[in-house]
C-alpha positions, -999 to 999 in steps of 0.1 A, spaced: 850 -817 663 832 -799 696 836 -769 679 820 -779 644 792 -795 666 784 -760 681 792 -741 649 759 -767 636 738 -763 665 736 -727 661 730 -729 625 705 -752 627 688 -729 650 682 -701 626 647 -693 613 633 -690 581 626 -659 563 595 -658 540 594 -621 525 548 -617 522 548 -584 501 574 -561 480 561 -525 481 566 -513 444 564 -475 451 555 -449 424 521 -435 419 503 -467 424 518 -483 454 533 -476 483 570 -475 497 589 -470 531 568 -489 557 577 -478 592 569 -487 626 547 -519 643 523 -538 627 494 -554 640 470 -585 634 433 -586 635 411 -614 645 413 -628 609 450 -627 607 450 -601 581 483 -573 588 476 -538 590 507 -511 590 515 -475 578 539 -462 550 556 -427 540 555 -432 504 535 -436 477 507 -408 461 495 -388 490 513 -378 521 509 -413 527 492 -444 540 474 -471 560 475 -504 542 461 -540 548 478 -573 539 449 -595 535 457 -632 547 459 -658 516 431 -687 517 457 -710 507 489 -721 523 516 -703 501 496 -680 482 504 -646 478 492 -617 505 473 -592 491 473 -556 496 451 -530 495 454 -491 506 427 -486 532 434 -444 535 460 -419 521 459 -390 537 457 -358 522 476 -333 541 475 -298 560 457 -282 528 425 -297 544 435 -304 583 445 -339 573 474 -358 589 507 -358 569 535 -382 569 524 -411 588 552 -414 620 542 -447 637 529 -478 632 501 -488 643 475 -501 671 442 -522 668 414 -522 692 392 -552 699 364 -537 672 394 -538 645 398 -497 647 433 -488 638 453 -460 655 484 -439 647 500 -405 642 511 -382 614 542 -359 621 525 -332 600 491 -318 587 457 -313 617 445 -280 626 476 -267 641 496 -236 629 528 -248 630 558 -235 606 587 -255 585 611 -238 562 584 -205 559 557 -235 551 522 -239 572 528 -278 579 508 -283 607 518 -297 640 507 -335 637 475 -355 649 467 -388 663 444 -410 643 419 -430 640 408 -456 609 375 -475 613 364 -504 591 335 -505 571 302 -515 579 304 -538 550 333 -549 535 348 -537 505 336 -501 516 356 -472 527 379 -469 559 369 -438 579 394 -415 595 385 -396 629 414 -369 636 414 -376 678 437 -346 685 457 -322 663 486 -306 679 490 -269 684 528 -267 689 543 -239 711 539 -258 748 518 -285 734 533 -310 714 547 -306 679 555 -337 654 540 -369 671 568 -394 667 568 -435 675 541 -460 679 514 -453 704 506 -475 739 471 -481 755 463 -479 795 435 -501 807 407 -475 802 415 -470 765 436 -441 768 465 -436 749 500 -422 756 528 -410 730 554 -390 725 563 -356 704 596 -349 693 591 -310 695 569 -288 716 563 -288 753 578 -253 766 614 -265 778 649 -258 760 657 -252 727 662 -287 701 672 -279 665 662 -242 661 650 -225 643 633 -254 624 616 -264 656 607 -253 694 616 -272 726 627 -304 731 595 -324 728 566 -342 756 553 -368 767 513 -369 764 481 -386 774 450 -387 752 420 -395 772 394 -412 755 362 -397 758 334 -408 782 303 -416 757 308 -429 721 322 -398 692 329 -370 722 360 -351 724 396 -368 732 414 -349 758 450 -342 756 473 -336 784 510 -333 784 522 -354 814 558 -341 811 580 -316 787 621 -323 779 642 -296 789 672 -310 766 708 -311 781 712 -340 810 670 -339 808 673 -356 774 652 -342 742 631 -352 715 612 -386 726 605 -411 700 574 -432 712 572 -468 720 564 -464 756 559 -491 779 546 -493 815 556 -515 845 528 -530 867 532 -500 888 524 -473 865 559 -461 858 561 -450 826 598 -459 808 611 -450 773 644 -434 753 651 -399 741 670 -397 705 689 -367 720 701 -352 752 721 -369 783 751 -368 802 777 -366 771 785 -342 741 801 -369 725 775 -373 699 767 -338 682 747 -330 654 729 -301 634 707 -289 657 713 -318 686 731 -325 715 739 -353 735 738 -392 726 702 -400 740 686 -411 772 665 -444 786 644 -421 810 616 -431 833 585 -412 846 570 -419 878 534 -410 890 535 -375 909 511 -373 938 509 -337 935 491 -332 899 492 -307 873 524 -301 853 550 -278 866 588 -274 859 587 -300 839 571 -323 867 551 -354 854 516 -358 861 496 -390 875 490 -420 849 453 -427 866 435 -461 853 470 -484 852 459 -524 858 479 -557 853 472 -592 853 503 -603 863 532 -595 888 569 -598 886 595 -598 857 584 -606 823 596 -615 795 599 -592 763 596 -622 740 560 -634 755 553 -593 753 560 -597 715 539 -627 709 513 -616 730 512 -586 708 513 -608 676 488 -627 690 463 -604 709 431 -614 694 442 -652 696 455 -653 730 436 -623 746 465 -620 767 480 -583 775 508 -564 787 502 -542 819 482 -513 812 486 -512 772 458 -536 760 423 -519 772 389 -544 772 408 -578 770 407 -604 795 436 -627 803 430 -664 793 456 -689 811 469 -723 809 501 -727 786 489 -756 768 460 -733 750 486 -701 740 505 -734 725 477 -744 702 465 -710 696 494 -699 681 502 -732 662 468 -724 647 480 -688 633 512 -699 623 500 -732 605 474 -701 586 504 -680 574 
């Protein structure tokens, strides 16, 4: 009988799933969705896909008026590939700033001259998707950075991270200089990198690679999603590399690292050294946990709450009692 009580306790604890869109694929939607997705103030979703016509695309799920009504989507961009500098292959999800601009990268296409299977393919860009003026016009992409490859980065991979001051960080899975990951498709064993945003409205992005993989015990080939601690330590996992040769592959050595970068005092990259993360705030002190970091990020435009240096221009709103209603409210909308 105490057993059948638990057995029903945990049951009843499970949540409901409710599925809001099936991607039909083909030539006239879209398939493969990858990486996060991200509200805006509305409550309309926003996230990226491989698939579809294109080298894929940026897509909107449009909030229903009505309780139980269907989502509906619509294709914002599709980009069109390294024939024209475009991005190719969308490799992230996505973030939103507080204006509604989305952000993400492509692991191919830009300006850069890199080589796959005797192909031009281009070395990946970050990107940059800003509404219209008026709705039902067209999204506008701004390319922020393509890469060059070589001992910058090459194939931006995983969803990007703010600082405070609006810069962003992310992660290539080639590139940096250091070791040698699945040659001779690629170079090096990837980098970490900061894109600095610029210091009047439409300048130049600057990109700086805080710190190369060398492979072996180093680890290789980064994968995004990097998070910082109220310090400014940066922390996040390599697919590759570490302290084992248990787990080999084409190409890949090593069964992947959690690694951790910590400000250098010194500057400037150098063996492999990381550089300073400059700008780094938080609101908060101590441990947190990662389930208010994931309904904070659900929520960001409801709550205006933030986790340490990833959310830039947002101010912290407190009392527990108002997060409660606030996100009643955006549940009781979807």
């Amino acid at each position: 009988m105490v057993l059948f009580l638990a057995l029903s306790t945990v049951a009843s604890a499970q949540v409901k799933e409710q599925v809001l869109y099936s991607f039909q694929g083909g030539s006239t939607d879209l398939s493969n969705p990858l990486g996060r997705i991200v509200f805006d103030s509305a409550g309309n979703l926003y996230g990226a896909a491989l698939g579809g016509s294109g080298q894929g695309s940026v897509y909107q799920l449009a909030r229903p008026a009505k309780l139980g009504d269907p989502w509906t989507e619509t294709i914002l961009y599709t980009f069109q590939g390294k024939p024209v500098n475009d991005g190719q292959i969308p490799s992230s999800g996505l973030l939103i700033d507080k204006m509604g601009n989305l952000y993400g990268v492509t692991a191919y296409g830009g300006a850069g001259n890199c080589i796959l299977l005797g192909i031009l393919s281009g070395c990946g860009i970050v990107y940059e998707l800003s509404p219209p003026a008026q709705k039902g016009g067209a999204w506008t992409e701004t390319i922020l950075y393509s890469f060059q490859g070589g001992t910058d980065g090459d194939l931006p991979f995983g969803d990007l991270t703010w600082d405070a001051n609006g810069n962003l960080y992310g992660a290539t899975q080639y590139g940096g200089g250091y070791g040698s990951c699945n040659a001779p498709f690629f170079q090096y064993c990837g980098t970490i990198f900061k894109l600095s945003a610029p210091a009047t409205q439409g300048g130049a992005w600057t990109e700086q690679v805080l710190y190369s993989f060398k492979g072996g015990t180093d680890g290789a080939n980064p994968n995004g999603g990097l998070i910082f601690d109220p310090k400014g330590k940066m922390y996040g996992t390599t697919s590759w590399g570490g302290s084992t040769t248990n787990c080999v592959y084409t190409g890949f050595v090593g069964c992947g690292t959690v690694f951790r970068l910590k400000p250098s005092s010194g500057g400037g990259v150098a063996g492999g050294r990381a550089l300073p993360f400059p700008g780094l705030s938080h609101r908060r002190s101590g441990p947190q946990r990662e389930s208010d970091f994931a309904i904070r990020d659900s929520l960001r435009h409801y709550t205006r709450w933030r986790q340490p240096g990833v959310w830039p221009h947002l101010s912290a709103c407190t009392g527990r009692k108002k997060r409660g209603r606030l996100e009643r409210d955006l549940h009781s909308r979807v």
